[in-house]
Structure formats: C-alpha cells, structure tokens
C-alpha positions as CSV (number, residue, x, y, z in Angstrom):
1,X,0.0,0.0,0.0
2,X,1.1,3.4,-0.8
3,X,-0.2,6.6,0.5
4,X,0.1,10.1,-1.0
5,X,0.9,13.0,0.9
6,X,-1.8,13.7,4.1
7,X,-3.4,17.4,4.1
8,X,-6.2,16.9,5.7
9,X,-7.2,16.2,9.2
10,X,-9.6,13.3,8.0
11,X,-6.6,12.4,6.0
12,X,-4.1,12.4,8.8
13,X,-6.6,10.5,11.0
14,X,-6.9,7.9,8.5
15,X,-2.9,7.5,8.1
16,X,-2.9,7.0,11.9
17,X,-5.7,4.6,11.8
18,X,-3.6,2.5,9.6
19,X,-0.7,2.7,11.3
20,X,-2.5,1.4,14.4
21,X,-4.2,-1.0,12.8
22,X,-1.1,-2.9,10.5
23,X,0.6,-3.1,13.8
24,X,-2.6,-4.8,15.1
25,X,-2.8,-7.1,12.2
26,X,1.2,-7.7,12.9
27,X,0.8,-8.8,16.6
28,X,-1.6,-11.7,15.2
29,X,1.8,-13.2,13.5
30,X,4.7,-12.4,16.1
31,X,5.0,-11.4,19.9
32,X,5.6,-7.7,20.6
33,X,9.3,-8.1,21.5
34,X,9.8,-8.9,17.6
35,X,7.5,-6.0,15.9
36,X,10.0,-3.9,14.6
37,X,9.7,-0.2,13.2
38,X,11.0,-1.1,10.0
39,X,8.8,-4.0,9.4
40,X,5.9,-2.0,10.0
41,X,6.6,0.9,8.0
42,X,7.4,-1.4,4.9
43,X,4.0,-3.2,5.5
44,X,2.0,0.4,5.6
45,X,3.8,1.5,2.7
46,X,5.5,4.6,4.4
47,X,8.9,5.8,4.8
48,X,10.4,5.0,8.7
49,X,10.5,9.1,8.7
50,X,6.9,9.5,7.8
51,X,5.5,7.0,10.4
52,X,7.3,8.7,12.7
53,X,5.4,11.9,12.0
54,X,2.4,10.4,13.2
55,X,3.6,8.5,16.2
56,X,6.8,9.4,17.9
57,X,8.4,6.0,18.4
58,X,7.3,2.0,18.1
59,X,7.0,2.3,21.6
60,X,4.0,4.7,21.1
61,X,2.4,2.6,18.4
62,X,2.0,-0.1,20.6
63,X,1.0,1.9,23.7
64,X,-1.8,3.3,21.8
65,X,-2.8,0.0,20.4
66,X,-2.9,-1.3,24.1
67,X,-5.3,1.5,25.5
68,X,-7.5,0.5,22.1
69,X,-7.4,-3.1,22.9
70,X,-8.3,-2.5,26.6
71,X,-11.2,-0.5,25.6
72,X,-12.5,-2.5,23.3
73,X,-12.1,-5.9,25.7
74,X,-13.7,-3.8,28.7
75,X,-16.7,-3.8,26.3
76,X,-16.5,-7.5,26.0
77,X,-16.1,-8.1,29.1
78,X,-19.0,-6.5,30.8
79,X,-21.1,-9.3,28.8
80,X,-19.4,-11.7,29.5
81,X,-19.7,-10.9,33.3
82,X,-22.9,-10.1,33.1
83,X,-23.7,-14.4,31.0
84,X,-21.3,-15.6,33.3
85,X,-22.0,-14.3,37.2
86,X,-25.3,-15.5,38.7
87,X,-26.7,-12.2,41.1
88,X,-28.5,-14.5,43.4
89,X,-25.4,-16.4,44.5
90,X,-23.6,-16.0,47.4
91,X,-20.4,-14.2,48.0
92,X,-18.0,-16.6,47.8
93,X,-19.7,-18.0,44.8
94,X,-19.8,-14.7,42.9
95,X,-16.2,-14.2,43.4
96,X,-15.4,-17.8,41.8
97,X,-17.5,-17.3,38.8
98,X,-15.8,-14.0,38.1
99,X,-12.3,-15.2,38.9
100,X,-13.3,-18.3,36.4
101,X,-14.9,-15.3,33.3
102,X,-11.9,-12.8,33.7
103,X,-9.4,-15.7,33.4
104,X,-11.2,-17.0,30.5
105,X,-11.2,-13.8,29.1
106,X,-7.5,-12.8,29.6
107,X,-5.8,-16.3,28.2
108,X,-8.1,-16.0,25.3
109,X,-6.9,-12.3,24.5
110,X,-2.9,-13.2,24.0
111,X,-1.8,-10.1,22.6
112,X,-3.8,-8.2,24.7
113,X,-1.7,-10.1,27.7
114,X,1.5,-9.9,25.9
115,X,1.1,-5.9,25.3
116,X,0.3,-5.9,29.4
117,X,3.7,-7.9,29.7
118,X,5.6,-5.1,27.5
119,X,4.0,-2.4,29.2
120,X,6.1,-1.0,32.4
121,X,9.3,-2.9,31.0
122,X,9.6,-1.6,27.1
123,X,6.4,0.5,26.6
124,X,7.0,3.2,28.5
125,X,10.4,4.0,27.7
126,X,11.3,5.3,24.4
127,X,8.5,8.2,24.8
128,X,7.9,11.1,25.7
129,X,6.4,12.6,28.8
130,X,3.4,13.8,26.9
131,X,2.7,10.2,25.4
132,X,2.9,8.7,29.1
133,X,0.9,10.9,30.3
134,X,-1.5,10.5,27.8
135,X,-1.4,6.5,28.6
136,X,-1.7,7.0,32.4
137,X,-4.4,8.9,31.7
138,X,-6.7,6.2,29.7
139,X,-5.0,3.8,32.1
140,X,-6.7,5.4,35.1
141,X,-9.8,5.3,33.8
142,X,-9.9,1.5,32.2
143,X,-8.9,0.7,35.9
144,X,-11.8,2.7,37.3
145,X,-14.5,0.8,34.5
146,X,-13.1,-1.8,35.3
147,X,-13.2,-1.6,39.4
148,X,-17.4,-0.4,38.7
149,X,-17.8,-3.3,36.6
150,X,-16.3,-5.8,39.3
151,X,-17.9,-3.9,42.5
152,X,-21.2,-4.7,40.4
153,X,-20.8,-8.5,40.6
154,X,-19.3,-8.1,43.8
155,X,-20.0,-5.3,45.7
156,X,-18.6,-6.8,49.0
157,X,-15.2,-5.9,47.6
158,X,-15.5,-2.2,48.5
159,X,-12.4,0.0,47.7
160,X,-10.4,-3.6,47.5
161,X,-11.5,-3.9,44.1
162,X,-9.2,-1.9,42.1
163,X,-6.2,-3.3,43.7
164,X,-7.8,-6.4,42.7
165,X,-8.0,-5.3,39.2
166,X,-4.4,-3.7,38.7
167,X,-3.4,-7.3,40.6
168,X,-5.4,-8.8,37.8
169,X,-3.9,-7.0,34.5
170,X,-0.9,-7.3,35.9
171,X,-0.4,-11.0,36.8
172,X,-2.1,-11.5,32.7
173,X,1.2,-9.3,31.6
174,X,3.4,-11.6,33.8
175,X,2.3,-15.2,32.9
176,X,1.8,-14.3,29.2
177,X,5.6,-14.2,29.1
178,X,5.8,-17.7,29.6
179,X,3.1,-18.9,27.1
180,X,3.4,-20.8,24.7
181,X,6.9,-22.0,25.5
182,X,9.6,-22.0,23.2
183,X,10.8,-25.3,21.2
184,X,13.8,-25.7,23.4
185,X,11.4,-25.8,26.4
186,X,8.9,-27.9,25.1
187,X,11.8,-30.4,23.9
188,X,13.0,-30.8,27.5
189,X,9.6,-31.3,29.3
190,X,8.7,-34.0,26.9
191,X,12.5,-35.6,27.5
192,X,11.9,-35.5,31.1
193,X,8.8,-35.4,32.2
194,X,8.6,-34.3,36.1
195,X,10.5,-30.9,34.5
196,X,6.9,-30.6,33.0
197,X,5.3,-29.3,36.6
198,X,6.9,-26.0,35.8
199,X,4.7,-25.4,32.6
200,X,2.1,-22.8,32.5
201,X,-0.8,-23.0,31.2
202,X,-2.0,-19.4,31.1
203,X,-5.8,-19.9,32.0
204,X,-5.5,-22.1,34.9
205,X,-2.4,-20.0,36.4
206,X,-4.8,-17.3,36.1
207,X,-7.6,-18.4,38.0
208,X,-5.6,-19.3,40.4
209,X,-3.7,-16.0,41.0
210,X,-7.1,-14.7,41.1
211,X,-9.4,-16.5,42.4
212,X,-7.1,-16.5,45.4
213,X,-6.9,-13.1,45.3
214,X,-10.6,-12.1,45.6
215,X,-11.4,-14.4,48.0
216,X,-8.7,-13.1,50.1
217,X,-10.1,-9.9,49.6
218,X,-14.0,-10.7,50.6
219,X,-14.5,-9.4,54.1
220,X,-14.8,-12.1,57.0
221,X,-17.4,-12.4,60.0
C-alpha cells in the first residue's frame, strides 16, 4: 500500500488509523518483542520518517494500540460478566465465577496479555512525557471501569476492588511471558517429564492467581 501525501485532518486521522491497525494485524503473526519499526513501515507502505510523524516511536504505536485493545475488551467483558455471574449467588460463589470469566477472558486475548507484559518494561520507555501521560491517563480510567464493573458483581469488595484489578492485569502481563513455551522448552519437558510441573498453562495459572486473590479480599465475619 502506498499513500500520498496527508493534508487533511480526516486524511491524517486515517494515516494513523492504519498505522495502528497494520501493527494490530502484525501482533496476530509475532510477539511484541519482535514488531520492529522497519517491518511496519514497509507493510503500511510509508517511509520509517513519515511513520514517525504520526507517532513518535514503536514504543508509542504499541501503547496506543494497548489503551485501544483495553477499551474495546472492557466492552466484551462487561457481557461476559454479566452471561457468566449469577446475582443470586452467594459471595464466595460470585467471586469464583468471576475469577473463572476474567481468566477466560484474559488467556483467550494473548496479545492483549503480551502488550500488558511489554507495558512497564519496554512501553513506557522510548516516549515522551506527553505520550505517558496521555497513557496514564486512559490507564486510570480503564482501571476505574473496570473496578465499577467488578464492584457490580461483587459489591462486598469495597475500595479492595481496584487493587484487585491492577493485581489482575498485571499478573495477565506476567504469565503471558511464559506462554506458549519455546521449542527448546517444550523439547526438555517431553525428554523429562517431572521438568513438566513447571509449565504454564495461562488460563489455569490465572484463576488461580485470582481467584485467590478475591477471595482473600472478601470481608470475613
């Protein structure tokens, strides 16, 4: 694809837009350690220089893609909570059920968990203060959707529930780095087997980081 030169601000939008989402389309075929600037300016058919006049580094690319992906699974996930948590159960229940639908819902969004893994090591370095700031700022408010969304399914968790969800995206970011394992990895489970009680499987690990978490969390008698 080749563009001509952008005037407009419909035009300009629309140059981002396809910036974002080639890089999106990108993340489907490789993890984000090995997205490179050059690969994605060849694939949106712009010079390195002029992809850099829309977003200051690859860094920003992807930190923008994240708050989109976050957005856009916060929507998701609100129905899926809402199929998946029955109201008239107790406490203890609720918390299971929504420690069981926000695992699901993580390990089934890998580069959503992958871009979480990135995010305080590579992310946010390589920008600017206005770009972080910019982040932070959709940041803080996913975290306070989600913390409304989760105090609706389980109102006993008060104030506790937005350390529950920054535990939650978190712990996603952290165990997607070991999922899937790489061939060398694989190779030595399979030639001895008790080495395989160290492999993660990223929905189970999940549920248990947070299922743990919430009910350690639910207020006691």
């Amino acid at each position: 694809m080749t563009f001509q030169r952008a005037r407009s601000a419909e035009q300009r939008e629309s140059r981002r837009r396809a910036i974002l989402d080639t890089a999106a389309a990108m993340l489907d075929e490789m993890p984000v350690a090995d997205l490179s600037l050059n690969e994605l300016s060849r694939r949106v058919g712009l010079a390195k220089s002029n992809v850099l006049r829309y977003f200051e580094s690859r860094e920003a690319v992807l930190l923008e893609l994240l708050d989109d992906f976050l957005e856009r699974w916060q929507s998701e996930l609100a129905d899926e909570l809402a199929a998946g948590v029955d109201p008239s159960a107790s406490a203890e229940a609720r918390a299971g059920q929504l420690a069981e639908v926000l695992s699901r819902s993580l390990a089934d969004r890998v580069v959503l968990c992958d871009l979480f893994g990135a995010q305080g090591g590579v992310l946010e370095h390589n920008v600017s203060v206005e770009v972080v700031k910019r982040h932070k700022r959709s940041s803080l408010a996913t975290l306070e959707a989600m913390s409304d969304l989760v105090r609706r399914h389980v109102p006993e968790l008060g104030d506790g529930a937005r350390l529950f969800c920054l535990t939650s995206l978190v712990s996603a970011g952290a165990l997607s780095a070991y999922v899937p394992p790489p061939p060398s990895l694989l190779a030595a489970y399979a030639d001895e087997p008790a080495l395989g009680i160290l492999q993660v499987d990223l929905r189970e690990a999940l549920h248990s980081v947070l299922a743990s978490a919430l009910l350690g969390s639910l207020p006691r008698d």
